[in-house]
C-alpha positions, -999 to 999 in steps of 0.1 A, spaced: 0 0 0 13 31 -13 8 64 5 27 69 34 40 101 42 78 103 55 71 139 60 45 133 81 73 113 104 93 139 98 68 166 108 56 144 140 87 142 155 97 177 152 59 192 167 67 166 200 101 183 208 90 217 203 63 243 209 36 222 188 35 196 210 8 214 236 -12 217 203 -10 183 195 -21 169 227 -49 197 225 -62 181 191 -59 149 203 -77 159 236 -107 168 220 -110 137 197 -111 117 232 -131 137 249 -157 132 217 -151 97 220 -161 93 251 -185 115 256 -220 98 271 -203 68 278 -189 57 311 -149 58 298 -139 24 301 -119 20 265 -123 -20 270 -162 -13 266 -151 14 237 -131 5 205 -134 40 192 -121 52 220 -92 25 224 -80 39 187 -78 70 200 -59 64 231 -35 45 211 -29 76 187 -23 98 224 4 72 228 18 76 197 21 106 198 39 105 236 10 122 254 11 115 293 -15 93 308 -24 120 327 -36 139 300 -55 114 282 -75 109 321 -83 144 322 -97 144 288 -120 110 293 -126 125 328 -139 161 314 -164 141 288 -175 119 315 -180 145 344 -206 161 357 -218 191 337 -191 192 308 -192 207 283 -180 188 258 -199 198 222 -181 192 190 -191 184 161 -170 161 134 -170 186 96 -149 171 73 -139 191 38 -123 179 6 -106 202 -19 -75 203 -32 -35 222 -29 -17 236 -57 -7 210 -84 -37 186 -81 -29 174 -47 -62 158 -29 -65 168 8 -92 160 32 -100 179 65 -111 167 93 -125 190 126 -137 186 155 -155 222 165 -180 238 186 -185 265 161 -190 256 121 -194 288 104 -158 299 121 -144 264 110 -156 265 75 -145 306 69 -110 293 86 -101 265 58 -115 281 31 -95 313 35 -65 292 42 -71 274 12 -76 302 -11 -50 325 3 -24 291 -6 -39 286 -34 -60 257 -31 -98 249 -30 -129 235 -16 -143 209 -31 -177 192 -30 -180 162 -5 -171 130 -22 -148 150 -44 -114 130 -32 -124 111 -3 -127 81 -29 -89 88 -28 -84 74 6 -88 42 23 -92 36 59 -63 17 78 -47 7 107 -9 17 103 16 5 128 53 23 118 82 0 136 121 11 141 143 2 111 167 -18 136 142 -46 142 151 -76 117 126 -77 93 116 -114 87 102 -109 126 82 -79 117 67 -99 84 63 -131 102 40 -114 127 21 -97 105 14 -125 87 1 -147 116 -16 -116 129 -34 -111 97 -23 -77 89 -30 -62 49 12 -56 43 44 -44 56 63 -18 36 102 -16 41 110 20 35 137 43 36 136 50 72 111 28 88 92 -8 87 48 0 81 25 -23 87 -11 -22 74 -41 -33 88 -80 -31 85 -97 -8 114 -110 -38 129 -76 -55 133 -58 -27 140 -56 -36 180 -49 -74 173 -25 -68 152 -4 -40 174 -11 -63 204 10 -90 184 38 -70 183 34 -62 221 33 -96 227 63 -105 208 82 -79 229 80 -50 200 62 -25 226 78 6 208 60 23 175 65 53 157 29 55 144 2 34 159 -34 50 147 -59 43 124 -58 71 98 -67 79 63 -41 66 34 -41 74 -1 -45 46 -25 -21 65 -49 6 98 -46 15 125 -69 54 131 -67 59 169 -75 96 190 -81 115 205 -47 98 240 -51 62 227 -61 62 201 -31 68 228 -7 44 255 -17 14 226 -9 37 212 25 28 247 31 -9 249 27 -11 215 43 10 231 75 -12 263 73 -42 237 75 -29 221 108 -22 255 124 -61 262 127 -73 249 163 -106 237 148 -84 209 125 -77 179 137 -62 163 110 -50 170 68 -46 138 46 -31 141 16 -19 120 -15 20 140 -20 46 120 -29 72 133 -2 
C-alpha cells in the first residue's frame, strides 16, 4: 500500500520536541473527549475510544492527560460539544486533501479552511470529491533496527493487509478492525515501541511533484494544521 507520508514522520517528530506539542495533545484531547462523551470511559467497553488512546500514545501524550480528557467528557456538567465537519478540496498541483475538525463553532471552521485554502492557493471541493482517494487503515510504523523477517512473520500470523520496508522505517497495514490485534501481536512479541500506531486515512495513490512545487502545498497543508478547529490533513503528495 502506497501512500505513506515520511514527512508526516518527519513533521511528527519535530511538533513533539517543540512548541507544537501542547497543540498536539490539544487536538488529540478533543477527539477523546468526543469519544467518550456519554459513555462511562472504560476503553475495554469502547473501540473507538481504544483507537484514539492508542494515537495519544503515539504521539507520547502523558497518561495523565489522556484521564483528564475522558474525565472532562465523563464529568458532571461538561461541556463537551463538537461536532465532526470534514472538507475535501485540493492544494496547488492537483494534490487531494481531506479535513477533518472537531469544533463547537462551524461557520468559524468553514470561513478558517476556506480562506486558508484560497490565500495558498487551493480549493474547496464538494463532499465525495477526493475522499474516494483514501482508504481507511490501521498503520503501525516499527524502528528500522528490528530484523525484518520478525516484523513480516508477525504480520502474517496476525493477519495484517502488508508491511512496507521503506527508507527509514518498517509499516504495517491493517484493517480498522484489526488494528488492536494486530499491534497487540507486536506487544506480545516484545515489540512494545512504535513510531505511528493509529488508524488514519491513506491514499491509495501519490503525486510526486519537483522541490519547489512540493513545498508550496507542505505549506498549505502546514497552514491547515495550524487552525485549532483541524484535527487532522490527509493528503496524497509523494514526499
Amino acid at each position: 500500500m502506497s501512500g505513506h507520508s515520511k514527512w508526516a514522520t518527519i513533521h511528527r517528530k519535530k511538533g513533539l520536541i517543540d512548541a507544537e506539542r501542547g497543540k498536539i495533545f490539544q487536538k488529540i484531547a478533543k477527539e477523546i473527549q468526543v469519544a467518550a462523551k456519554g459513555t462511562n470511559g472504560d476503553p475495554d467497553m469502547n473501540p473507538g475510544l481504544r483507537m484514539v488512546i492508542e494515537k495519544a500514545r503515539s504521539n507520547n501524550m502523558p497518561k495523565d492527560n489522556i484521564q483528564k480528557a475522558i474525565d472532562k467528557a465523563i464529568g458532571n456538567g461538561n461541556d463537551v460539544n463538537f461536532e465532526s465537519i470534514r472538507y475535501e478540496g485540493y492544494a496547488p498541483h492537483g494534490i487531494a486533501i481531506m479535513i477533518d475538525c472537531l469544533t463547537d463553532n462551524k461557520n468559524r471552521t468553514a470561513m478558517l479552511v476556506r480562506s486558508t485554502l484560497t490565500k495558498r492557493g487551493g480549493n474547496l471541493g464538494t463532499d465525495g470529491s477526493v475522499s474516494y482517494l483514501f482508504k481507511r487503515l490501521g498503520v503501525i510504523e516499527l524502528d528500522k533496527n528490528l530484523d525484518f523477517d520478525k516484523v513480516m512473520e508477525i504480520a502474517l500470523e496476525s493477519d495484517a493487509n502488508d508491511v512496507i520496508d521503506n527508507e527509514e522505517s518498517f509499516i504495517v497495514y491493517t484493517e480498522p478492525d484489526k488494528f488492536l490485534n494486530v499491534k497487540k501481536a507486536f506487544e506480545d512479541n516484545g515489540i512494545n515501541e512504535f513510531i505511528q500506531s493509529e488508524v488514519t486515512y491513506v491514499p491509495t495513490n501519490t503525486i510526486s511533484l519537483n522541490d519547489e512545487d512540493t513545498e508550496k502545498v507542505m505549506t498549505l497543508i502546514e497552514s491547515l494544521e495550524e487552525i485549532d478547529d483541524v484535527n487532522n490533513v490527509y493528503h496524497n503528495l509523494d514526499i
